[in-house]
C-alpha positions in Angstrom: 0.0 0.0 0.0 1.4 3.3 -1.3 0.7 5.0 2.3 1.7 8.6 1.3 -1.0 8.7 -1.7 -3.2 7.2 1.5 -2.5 10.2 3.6 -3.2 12.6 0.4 -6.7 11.1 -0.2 -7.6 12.6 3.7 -6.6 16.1 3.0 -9.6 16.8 0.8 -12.1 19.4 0.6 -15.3 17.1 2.0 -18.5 19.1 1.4 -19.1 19.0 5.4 -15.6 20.5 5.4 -16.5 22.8 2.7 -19.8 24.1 4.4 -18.3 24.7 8.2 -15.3 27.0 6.3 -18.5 28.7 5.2 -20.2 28.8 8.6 -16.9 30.2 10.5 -17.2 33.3 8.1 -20.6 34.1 10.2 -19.8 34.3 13.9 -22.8 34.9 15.0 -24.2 31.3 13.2 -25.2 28.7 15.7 -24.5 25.8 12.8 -28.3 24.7 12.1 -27.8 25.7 8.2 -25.1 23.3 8.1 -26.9 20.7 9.9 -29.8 21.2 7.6 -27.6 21.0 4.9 -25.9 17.3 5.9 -29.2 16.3 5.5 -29.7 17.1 2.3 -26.9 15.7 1.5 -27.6 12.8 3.1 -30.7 12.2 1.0 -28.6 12.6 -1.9 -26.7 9.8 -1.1 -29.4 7.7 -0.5 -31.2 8.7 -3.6 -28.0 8.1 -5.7 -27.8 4.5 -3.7 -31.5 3.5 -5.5 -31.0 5.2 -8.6 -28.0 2.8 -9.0 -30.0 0.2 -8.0 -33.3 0.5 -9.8 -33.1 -2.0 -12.1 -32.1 -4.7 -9.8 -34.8 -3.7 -7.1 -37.6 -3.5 -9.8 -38.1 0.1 -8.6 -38.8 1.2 -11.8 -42.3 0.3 -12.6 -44.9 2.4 -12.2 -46.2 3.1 -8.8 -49.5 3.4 -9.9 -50.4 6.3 -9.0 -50.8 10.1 -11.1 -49.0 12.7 -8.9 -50.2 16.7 -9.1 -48.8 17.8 -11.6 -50.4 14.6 -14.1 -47.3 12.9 -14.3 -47.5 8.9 -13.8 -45.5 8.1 -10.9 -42.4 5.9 -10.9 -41.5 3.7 -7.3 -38.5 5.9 -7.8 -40.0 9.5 -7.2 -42.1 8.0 -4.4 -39.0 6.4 -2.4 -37.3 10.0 -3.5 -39.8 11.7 -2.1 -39.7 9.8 1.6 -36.3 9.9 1.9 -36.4 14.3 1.9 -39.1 14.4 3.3 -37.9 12.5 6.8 -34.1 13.9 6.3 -35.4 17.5 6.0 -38.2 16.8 9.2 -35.7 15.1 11.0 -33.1 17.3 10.5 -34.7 19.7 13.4 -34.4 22.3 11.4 -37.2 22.8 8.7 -40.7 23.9 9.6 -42.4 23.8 6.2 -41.7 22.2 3.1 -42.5 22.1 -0.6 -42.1 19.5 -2.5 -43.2 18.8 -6.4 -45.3 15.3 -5.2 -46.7 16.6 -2.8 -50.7 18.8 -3.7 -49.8 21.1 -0.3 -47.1 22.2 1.6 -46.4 19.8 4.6 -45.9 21.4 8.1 -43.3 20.3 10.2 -44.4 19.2 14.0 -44.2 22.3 16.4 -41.5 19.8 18.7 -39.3 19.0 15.0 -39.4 22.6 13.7 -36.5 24.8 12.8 -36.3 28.6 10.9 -35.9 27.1 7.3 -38.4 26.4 4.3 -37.1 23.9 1.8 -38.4 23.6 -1.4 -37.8 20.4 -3.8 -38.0 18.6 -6.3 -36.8 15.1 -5.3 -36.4 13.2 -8.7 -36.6 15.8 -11.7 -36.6 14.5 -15.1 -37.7 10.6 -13.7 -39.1 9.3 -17.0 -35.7 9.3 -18.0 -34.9 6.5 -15.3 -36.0 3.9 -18.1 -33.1 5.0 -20.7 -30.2 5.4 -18.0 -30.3 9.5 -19.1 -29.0 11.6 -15.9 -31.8 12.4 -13.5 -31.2 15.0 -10.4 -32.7 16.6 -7.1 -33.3 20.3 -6.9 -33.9 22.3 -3.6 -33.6 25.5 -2.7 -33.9 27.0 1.1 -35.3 30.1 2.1 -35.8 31.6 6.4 -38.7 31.7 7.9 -39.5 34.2 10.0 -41.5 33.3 12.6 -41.2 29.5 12.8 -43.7 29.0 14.9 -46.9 30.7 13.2 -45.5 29.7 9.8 -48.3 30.2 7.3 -48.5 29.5 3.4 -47.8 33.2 2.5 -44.2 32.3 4.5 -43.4 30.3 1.5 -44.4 32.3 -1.6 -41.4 34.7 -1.6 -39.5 35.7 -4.6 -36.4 33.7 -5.2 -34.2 37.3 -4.4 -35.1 35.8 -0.8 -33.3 32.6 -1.3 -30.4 31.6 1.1 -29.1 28.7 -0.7 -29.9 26.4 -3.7 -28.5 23.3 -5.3 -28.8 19.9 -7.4 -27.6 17.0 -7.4 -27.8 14.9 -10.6 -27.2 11.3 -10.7 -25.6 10.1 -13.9 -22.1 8.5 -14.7 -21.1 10.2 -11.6 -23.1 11.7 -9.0 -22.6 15.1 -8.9 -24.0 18.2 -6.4 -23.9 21.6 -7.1 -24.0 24.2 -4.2 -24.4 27.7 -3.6 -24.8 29.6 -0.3 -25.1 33.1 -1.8 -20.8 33.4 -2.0 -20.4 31.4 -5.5 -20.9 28.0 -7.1 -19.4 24.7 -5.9 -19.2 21.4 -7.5 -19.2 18.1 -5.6 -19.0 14.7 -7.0 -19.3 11.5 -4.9 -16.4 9.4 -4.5 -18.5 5.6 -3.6 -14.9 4.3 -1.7 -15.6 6.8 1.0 -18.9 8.1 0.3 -18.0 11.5 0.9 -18.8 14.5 -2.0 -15.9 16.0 -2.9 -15.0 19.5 -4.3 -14.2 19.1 -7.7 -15.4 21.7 -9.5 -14.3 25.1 -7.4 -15.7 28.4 -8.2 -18.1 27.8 -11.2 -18.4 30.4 -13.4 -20.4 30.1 -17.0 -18.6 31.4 -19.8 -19.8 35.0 -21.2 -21.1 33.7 -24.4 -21.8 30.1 -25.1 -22.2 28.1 -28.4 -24.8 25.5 -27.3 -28.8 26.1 -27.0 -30.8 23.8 -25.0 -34.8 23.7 -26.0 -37.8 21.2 -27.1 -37.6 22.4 -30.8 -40.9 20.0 -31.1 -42.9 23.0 -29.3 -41.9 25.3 -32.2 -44.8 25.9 -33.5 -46.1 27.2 -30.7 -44.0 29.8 -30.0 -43.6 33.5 -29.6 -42.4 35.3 -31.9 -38.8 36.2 -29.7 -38.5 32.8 -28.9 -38.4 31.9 -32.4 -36.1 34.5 -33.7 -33.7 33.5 -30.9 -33.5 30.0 -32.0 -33.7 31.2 -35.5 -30.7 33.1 -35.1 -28.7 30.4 -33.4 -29.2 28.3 -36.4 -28.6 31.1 -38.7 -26.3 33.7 -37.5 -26.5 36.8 -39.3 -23.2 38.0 -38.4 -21.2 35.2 -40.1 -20.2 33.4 -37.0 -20.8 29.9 -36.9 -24.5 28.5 -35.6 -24.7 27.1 -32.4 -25.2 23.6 -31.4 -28.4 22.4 -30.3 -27.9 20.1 -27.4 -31.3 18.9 -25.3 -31.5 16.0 -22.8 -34.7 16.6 -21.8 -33.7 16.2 -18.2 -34.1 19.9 -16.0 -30.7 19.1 -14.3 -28.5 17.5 -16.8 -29.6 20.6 -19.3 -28.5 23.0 -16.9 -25.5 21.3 -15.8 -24.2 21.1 -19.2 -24.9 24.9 -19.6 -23.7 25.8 -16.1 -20.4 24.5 -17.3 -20.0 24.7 -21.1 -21.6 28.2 -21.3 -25.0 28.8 -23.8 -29.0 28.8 -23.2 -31.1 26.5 -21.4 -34.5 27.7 -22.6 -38.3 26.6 -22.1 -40.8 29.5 -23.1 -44.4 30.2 -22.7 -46.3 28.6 -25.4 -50.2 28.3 -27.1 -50.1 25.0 -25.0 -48.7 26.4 -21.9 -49.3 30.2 -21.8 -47.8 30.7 -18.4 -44.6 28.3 -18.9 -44.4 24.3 -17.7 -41.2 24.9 -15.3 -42.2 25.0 -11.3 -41.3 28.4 -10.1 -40.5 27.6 -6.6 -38.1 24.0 -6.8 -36.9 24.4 -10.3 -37.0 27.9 -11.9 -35.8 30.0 -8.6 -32.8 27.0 -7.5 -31.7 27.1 -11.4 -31.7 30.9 -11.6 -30.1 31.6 -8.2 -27.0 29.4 -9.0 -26.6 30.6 -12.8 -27.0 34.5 -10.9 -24.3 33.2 -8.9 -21.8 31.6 -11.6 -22.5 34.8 -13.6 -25.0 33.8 -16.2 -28.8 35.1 -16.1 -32.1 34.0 -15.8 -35.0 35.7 -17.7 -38.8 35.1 -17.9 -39.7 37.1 -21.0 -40.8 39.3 -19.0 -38.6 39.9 -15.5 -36.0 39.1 -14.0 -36.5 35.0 -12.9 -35.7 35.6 -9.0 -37.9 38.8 -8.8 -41.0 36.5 -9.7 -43.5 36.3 -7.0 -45.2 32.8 -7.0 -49.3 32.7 -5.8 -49.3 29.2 -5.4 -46.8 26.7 -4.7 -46.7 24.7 -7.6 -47.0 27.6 -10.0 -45.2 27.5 -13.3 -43.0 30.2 -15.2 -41.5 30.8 -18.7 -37.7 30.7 -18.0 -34.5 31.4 -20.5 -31.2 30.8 -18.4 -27.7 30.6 -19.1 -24.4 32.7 -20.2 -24.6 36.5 -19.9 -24.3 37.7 -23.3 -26.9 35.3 -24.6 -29.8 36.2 -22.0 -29.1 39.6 -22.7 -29.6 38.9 -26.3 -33.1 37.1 -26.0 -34.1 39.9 -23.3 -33.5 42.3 -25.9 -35.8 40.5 -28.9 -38.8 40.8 -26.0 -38.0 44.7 -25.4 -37.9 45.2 -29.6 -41.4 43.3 -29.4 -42.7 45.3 -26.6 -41.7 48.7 -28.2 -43.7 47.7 -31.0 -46.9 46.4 -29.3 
């Protein structure tokens, strides 16, 4: 045994590690953030555990059941949705959460509750468990102010309000992207110790991409910026070369892909869906606040993505995300159509 390279494998940057270096730049923090956050992460390597397992188990047929938002249910979103659900109760430190199968929010106990909200999404992109595409968690974690009178009005804040957010997507490797409000972080699992490790410091997206990221089969159904946009990527004007078109169809491998390589994750309003299909509150805020915070944007044809203010917990939200320069463009192809109407 080469016991040198052993010693080198300890000094690593652990996400635990990684989130008390955090906490010691607050003083005044009494570590329940971090706690909160070891159980996230815990479910994430629980989750990655059955993902990797599914077809073994036979947890991928359908659980029989339709969830809210009409989608069939696989044994996989259900056993997902468990296993946050009691890490985030359990954790002491939640005392409402928001999760995408779940019709209302679920209130903590009064003796289980902490300050934080945590909303999820616990298996995005799950009828792509079938095909072995990458499928991810997303959460994001707001305060609560008064934990003890917590109402539903607590919850629907704008994502500007957001303390943290993250992923975690389980493909070829499992992978979990972080961000307290100081930066992106990238963690990827290493099974021999079962410990994330930082592997991807300081994310920033490139300025301009060369990769757009959209259902081109709704195209007939778009706006008329939309359409342009996509137009334009195929068919620069200014005699650069088109971009590449690049859609998994999965939320979290689309906008890891983007996060890191630069370009557009799109998916607009449409005739079908006039207000969007994306869930503002555990997939369009998470996925804006960590683009916001590698340096990219996030746009909803009509605002600024974390400036929305949701009505109701599963509502849904146009949303264009992705490098600077290429937001800015589509932003200004809704301004030229607004001037004009």
């Amino acid at each position: 045994m080469d016991h040198a390279a052993e010693a080198q494998r300890t000094d690593l940057m652990t996400i635990t590690r990684h989130v008390l270096n955090e906490q010691s730049r607050h003083p005044e923090s009494r570590g329940d953030f971090t706690i909160l956050l070891s159980h996230i992460v815990l479910g994430c390597k629980f989750v990655a555990s059955a993902v990797n397992k599914a077809g073994l188990a036979k947890l991928i047929g359908l659980a029989g059941e339709t969830n809210l938002q009409g989608e069939e249910q696989k044994k996989l979103d259900v056993l997902s949705n468990e296993v946050f659900v009691k890490a985030l109760v359990s954790s002491g430190r939640t005392c409402v959460l928001v999760s995408e199968e779940n019709e209302e929010a679920i209130f903590v106990d009064a003796s289980l509750r902490g300050k934080y909200c945590v909303c999820f999404d616990p298996l995005d992109g799950s009828s792509n468990i079938d095909c072995g595409v990458s499928i991810g968690t997303i959460f994001g974690i707001y305060m609560i102010k008064d934990k003890d009178n917590v109402t539903l009005d607590d919850v629907l804040q704008p994502g500007t309000n957001m303390l943290a957010a993250g992923y975690c997507m389980y493909g070829s490797s499992c992978t979990l992207v972080l961000s307290t409000g100081n930066g992106v972080n990238g963690f990827t699992l290493d099974p021999s110790l079962g410990e994330f490790i930082l592997t991807h410091p300081n994310i920033k997206i490139p300025k301009k991409g060369k990769i757009y990221s959209v259902n081109e089969g709704n195209a007939k159904n778009w706006d008329a910026p939309t359409a342009k946009f996509v137009e334009k990527c195929k068919f620069p004007l200014d005699g650069l070369s088109p971009k590449s078109l690049r859609y998994i169809g999965s939320m979290v491998a689309d906008v890891h892909r983007t996060l890191l390589y630069g370009g557009v994750f799109l998916y607009p309003a449409d005739k079908k869906s006039p207000n969007g299909k994306l869930r503002v509150l555990y997939e369009v805020f998470p996925m804006s606040f960590l683009m916001e915070q590698a340096g990219g944007q996030a746009f909803t044809g009509k605002q600024r993505a974390l400036e929305l203010v949701p009505s109701k917990i599963h509502d849904r939200s146009p949303i264009f995300l992705g490098s600077s320069d290429d937001v800015e463009e589509i932003k200004s192809l809704y301004a030229s159509q607004s001037s004009i109407a």
